[in-house]
C-alpha positions in Angstrom: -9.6 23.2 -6.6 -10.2 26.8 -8.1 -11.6 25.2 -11.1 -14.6 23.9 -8.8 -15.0 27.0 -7.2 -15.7 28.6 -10.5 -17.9 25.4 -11.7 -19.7 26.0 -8.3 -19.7 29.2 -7.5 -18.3 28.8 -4.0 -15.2 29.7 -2.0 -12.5 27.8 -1.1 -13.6 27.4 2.6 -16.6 26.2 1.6 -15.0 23.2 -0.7 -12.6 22.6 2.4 -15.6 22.2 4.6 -17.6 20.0 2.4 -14.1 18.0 1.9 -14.6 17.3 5.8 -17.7 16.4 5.5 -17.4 13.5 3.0 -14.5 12.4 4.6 -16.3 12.1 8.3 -19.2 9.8 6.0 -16.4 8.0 4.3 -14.8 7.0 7.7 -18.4 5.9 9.1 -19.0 3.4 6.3 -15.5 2.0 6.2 -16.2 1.6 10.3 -19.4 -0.2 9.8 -17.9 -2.4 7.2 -14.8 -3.0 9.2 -16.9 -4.9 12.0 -18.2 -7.1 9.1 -14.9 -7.6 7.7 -13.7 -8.6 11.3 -16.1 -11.6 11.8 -15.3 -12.7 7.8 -14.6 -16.3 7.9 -12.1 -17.7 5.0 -9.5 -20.5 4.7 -6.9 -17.9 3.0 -6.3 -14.5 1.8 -3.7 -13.3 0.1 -2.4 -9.4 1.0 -0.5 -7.1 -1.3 1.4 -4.5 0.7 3.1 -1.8 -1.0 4.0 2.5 -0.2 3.2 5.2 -2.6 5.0 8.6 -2.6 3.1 11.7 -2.7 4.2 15.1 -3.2 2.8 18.5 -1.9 3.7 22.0 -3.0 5.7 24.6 -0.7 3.3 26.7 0.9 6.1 29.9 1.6 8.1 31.5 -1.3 11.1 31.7 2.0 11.1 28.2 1.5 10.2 26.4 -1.3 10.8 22.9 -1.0 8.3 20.5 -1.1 6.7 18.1 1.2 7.3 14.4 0.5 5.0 11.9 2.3 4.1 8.3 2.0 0.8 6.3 2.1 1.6 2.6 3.4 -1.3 0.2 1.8 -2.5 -3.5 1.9 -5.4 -4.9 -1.0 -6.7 -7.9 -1.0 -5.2 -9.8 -4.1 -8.7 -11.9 -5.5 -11.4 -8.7 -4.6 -9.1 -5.5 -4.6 -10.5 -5.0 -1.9 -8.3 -1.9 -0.1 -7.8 -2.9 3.6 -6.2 -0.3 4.9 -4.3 3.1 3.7 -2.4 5.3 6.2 -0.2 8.6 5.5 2.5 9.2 7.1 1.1 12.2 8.9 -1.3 13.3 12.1 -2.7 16.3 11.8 -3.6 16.7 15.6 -0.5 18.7 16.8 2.0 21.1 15.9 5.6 20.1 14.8 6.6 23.5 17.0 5.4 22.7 20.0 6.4 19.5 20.1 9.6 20.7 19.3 10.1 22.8 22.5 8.7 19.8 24.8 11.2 17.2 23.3 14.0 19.4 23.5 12.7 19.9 27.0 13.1 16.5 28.6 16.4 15.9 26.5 15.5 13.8 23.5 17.7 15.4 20.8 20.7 13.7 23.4 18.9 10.4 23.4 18.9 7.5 20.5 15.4 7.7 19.3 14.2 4.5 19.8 14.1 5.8 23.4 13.2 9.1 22.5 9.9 10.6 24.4 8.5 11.6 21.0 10.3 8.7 19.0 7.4 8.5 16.5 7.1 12.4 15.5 9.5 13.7 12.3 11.1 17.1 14.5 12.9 19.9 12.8 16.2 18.8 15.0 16.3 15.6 12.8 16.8 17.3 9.6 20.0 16.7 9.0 22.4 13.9 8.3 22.4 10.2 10.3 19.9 11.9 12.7 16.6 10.0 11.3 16.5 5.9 10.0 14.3 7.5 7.4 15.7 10.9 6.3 13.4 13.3 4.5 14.0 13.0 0.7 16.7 15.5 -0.9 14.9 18.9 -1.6 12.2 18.4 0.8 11.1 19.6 4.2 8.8 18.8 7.6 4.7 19.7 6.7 4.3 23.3 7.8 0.9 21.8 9.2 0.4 18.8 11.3 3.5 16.7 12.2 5.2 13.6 9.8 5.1 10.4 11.5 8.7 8.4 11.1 7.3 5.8 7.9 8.6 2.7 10.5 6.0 3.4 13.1 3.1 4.1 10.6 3.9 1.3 8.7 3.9 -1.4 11.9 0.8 0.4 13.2 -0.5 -0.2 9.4 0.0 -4.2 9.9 -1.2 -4.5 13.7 -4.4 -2.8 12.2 -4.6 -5.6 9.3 -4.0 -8.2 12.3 -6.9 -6.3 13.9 -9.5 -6.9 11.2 -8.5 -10.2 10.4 -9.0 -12.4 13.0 -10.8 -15.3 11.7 -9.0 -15.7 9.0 -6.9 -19.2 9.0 -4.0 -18.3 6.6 -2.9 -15.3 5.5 0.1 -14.8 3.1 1.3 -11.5 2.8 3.0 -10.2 -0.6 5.2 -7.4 -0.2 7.7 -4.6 -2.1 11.0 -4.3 -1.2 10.1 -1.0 0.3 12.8 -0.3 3.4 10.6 -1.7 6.3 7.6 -3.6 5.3 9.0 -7.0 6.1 10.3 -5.5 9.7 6.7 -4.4 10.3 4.8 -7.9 9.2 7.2 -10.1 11.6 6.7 -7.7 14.7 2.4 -7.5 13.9 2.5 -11.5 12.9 5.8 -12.8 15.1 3.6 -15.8 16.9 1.5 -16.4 13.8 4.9 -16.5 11.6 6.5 -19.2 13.7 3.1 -20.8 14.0 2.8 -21.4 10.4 -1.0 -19.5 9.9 0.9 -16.6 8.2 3.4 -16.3 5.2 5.4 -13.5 4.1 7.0 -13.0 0.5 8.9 -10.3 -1.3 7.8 -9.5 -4.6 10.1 -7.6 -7.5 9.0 -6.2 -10.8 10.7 -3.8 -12.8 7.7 -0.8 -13.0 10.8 1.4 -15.2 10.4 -0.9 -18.1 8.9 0.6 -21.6 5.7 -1.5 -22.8 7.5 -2.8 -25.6 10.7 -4.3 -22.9 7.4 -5.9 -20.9 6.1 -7.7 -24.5 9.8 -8.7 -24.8 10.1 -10.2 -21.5 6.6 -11.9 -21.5 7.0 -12.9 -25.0 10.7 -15.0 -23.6 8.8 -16.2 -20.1 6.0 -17.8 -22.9 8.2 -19.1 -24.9 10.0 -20.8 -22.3 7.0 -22.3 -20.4 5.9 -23.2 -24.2 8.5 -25.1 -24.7 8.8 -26.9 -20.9 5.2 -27.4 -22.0 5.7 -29.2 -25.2 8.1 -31.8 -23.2 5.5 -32.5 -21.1 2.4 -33.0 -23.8 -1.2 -33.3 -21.8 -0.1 -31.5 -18.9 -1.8 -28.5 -17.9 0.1 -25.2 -18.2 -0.5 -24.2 -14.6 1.0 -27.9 -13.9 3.9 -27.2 -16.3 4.7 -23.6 -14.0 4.5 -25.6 -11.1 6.9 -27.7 -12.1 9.5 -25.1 -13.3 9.2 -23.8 -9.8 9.8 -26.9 -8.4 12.8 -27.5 -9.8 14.0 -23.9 -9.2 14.0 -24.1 -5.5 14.9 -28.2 -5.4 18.5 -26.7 -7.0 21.0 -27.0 -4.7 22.7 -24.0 -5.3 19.4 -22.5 -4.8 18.8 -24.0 -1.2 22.8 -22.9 -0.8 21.8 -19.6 -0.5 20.2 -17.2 2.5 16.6 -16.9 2.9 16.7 -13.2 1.4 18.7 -13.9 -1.4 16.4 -17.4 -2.5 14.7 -15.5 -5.1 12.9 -17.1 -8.1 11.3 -16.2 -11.3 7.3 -16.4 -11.5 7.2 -18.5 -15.1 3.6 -17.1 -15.6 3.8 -13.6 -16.0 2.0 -11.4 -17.4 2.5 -7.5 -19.0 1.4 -6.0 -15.4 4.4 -7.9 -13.6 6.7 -8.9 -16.0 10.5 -10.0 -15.0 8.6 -10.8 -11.8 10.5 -12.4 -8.7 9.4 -14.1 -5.4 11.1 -14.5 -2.2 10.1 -17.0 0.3 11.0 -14.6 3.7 8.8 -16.7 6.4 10.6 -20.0 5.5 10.6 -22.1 8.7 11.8 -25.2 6.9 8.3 -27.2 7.6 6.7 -26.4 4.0 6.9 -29.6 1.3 8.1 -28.1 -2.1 4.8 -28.4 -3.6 3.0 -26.5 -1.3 5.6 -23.8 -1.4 5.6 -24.0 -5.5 1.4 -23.6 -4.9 2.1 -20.4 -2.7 4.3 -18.9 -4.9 2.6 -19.3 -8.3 -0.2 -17.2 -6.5 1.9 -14.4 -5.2 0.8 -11.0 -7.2 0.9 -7.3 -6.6 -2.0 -6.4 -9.3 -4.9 -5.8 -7.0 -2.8 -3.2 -5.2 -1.1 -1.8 -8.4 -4.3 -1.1 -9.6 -5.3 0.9 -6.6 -2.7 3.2 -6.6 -3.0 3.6 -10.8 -6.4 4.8 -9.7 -5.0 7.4 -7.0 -3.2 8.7 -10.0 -5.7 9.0 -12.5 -8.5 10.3 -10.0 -6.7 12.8 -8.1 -5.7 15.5 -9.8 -3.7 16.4 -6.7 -1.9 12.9 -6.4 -0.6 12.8 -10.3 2.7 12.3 -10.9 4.6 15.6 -11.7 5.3 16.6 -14.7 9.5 17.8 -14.4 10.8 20.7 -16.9 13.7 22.7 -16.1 12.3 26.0 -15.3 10.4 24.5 -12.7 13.7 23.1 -11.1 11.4 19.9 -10.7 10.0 21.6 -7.2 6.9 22.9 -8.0 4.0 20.2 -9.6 0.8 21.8 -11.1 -1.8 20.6 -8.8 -0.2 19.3 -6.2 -1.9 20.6 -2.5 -0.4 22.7 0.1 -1.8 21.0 3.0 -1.2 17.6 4.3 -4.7 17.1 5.9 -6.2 17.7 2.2 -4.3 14.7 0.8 -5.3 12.4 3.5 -8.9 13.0 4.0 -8.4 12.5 -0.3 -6.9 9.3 0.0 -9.4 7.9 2.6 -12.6 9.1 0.5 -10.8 7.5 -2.4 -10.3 4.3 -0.5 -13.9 4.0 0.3 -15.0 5.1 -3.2 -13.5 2.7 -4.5 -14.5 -0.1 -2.3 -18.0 0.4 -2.2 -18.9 2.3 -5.3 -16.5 1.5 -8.4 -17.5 -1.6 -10.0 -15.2 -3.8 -12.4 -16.3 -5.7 -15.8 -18.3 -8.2 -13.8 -20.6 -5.1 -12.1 -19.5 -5.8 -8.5 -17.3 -3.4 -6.2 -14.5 -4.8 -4.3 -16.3 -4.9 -0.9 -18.7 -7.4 -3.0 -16.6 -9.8 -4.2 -14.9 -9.9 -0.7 -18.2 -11.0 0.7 -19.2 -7.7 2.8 -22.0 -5.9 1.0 -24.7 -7.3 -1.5 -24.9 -4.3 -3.9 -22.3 -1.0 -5.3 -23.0 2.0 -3.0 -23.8 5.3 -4.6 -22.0 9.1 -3.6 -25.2 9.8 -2.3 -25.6 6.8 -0.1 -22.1 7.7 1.3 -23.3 11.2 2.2 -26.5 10.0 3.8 -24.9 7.7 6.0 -25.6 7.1 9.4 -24.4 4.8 12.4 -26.2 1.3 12.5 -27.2 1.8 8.7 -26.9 -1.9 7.6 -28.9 -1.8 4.2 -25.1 -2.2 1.6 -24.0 -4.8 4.6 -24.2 -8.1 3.3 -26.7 -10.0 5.4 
């Protein structure tokens, strides 16, 4: 940030202000596409639903831990399109106050699930068994705005996807093993769970391996779908997967186990998701094997990876710190002080990149999804106004 106030010659107020700005013109266009989105008509999508960590810098040498805060995120897997990305954070009240009033009618006494202000992160929960999701060892509450408990953003995050899906017959959702993402699916999708119109799956990759463990591993999955391959000579290789995965759930010690624990090797995978492992969660016992094999070859996390990569590598504010011992691995180089900053960030990010990146094949996510007919530009983003349909896709 002070490198663009020298580049610009302007003050910090001044970037703030115009960081407003954008971000009021970024939440217009993603509204006037969202109506699109909600009348999209397709047979299936397939949703990859993950969290990302973000870090922000103390703000008072009396105190200097840092703030830890997570972004809960769906993309869709064939576009990239970004559906949704939501901080655990509000930045319309004042953790103080709010405070006072729920100490006021009693909740510290109550369980919080029947707490007045169940939702908001308060200073009395800092401590041990108090909170389902404690704050993070060496951190502390925003000194700005209040944290929102990560289970109430994260079901608020899926009734919000159910929201701008609605014509969509199928949709099969692919999800990390983050604490709470399945909970919040099955309470936004219960009806169309049992109802067989939406699938769930965990996902597992290994993200700590090296590059040259992922070329090991992918070089062993290829060699062993080579080989199932060569027993099996004028049959497709997409055939030959699908029958690997057939017989790995047709096992009987396989179908011996709980739902949770039926997890099975993808045998196409590739040095993005290596070692990677799917989990049949919505399993109402009504799917034939090779549908289920069908699903679960095309369950992937890349479209979302990708996303978040991108957070990484565009925001400056966002990396991932760098640790060294003098800085007691609490302080990161360009981390931001204030909560509202990273969120207004991550939401002109989000439309950024759905409107005005394009991939290899010169088309932005929002395109390939079927909701506008050409990239946007910055400048189109900043000249924005209500009922403006000329990126809409006709």
């Amino acid at each position: 940030m002070r490198r663009i106030c020298e580049v610009a010659e302007v003050t910090a107020p001044v970037i703030y202000q115009r960081i407003g700005f954008i971000h009021e013109q970024c939440l217009r266009v993603a509204a006037a596409h969202d109506e699109r989105l909600q009348s999209l008509k397709k047979t299936r999508l397939g949703i990859a639903v993950d969290r990302q960590e973000h870090v922000l810098n103390w703000s008072s040498q009396f105190d200097r831990r840092v703030t830890q805060m997570g972004a809960v995120a769906s993309a869709e897997t064939s576009s990239g399109f970004v559906l949704g990305l939501h901080l655990d954070y509000d930045p319309r009240y004042d953790v103080h106050d709010l405070e006072m009033a729920a100490q006021a009618c009693g909740d510290p006494a109550k369980r919080p699930a029947f707490r007045k202000y169940a939702r908001i992160f308060l200073p009395f929960e800092d401590g041990p068994n108090e909170a389902e999701d404690p704050l993070p060892e060496e951190s502390r509450l925003p000194s700005r705005g209040v944290r929102i408990h990560s289970p109430y953003t994260i079901y608020a995050h899926f009734y919000r996807i159910g929201q701008l899906l609605p014509e969509i017959e199928q949709l099969h959702f692919y999800l990390d093993r983050d604490p709470g993402l399945h909970g919040g699916c099955f309470a936004a999708f219960g009806p169309r769970v049992k109802a067989g119109t939406v699938e769930a799956f965990w996902v597992r990759i290994d993200k700590s391996l090296s590059v040259d463990q992922k070329k090991r591993l992918l070089a062993a999955s290829e060699a062993a779908l080579a080989k199932a391959q060569a027993a099996h000579p004028g049959m497709r290789k997409f055939d030959v997967a699908k029958q690997l995965l057939l017989s790995a759930i047709g096992h009987p010690e396989f179908l011996g186990l709980p739902v949770v624990k039926r997890w099975v090797p993808h045998p196409m995978p590739n040095m993005g998701e290596p070692a990677k492992a799917m989990c049949y969660l919505s399993d109402r016992g009504d799917l034939d094997p090779s549908t289920l094999a069908d699903y679960l070859l095309d369950v992937r996390m890349h479209a979302l990876d990708r996303f978040f990569m991108q957070v990484r590598r565009r925001l400056s504010v966002l990396e991932r710190p760098i640790f060294s011992p003098s800085s007691n691995t609490r302080w990161h180089g360009y981390a931001v002080y204030n909560p509202t900053v990273v969120m207004r960030l991550l939401e002109i990010f989000r439309v950024t990149y759905n409107f005005v990146l394009v991939g290899e094949d010169r088309k932005t996510p929002a395109m390939r999804l079927g909701l506008a007919s050409r990239p946007m530009t910055l400048e189109d983003i900043i000249a924005f106004l209500p009922g403006d349909q000329s990126s809409v896709k006709a």
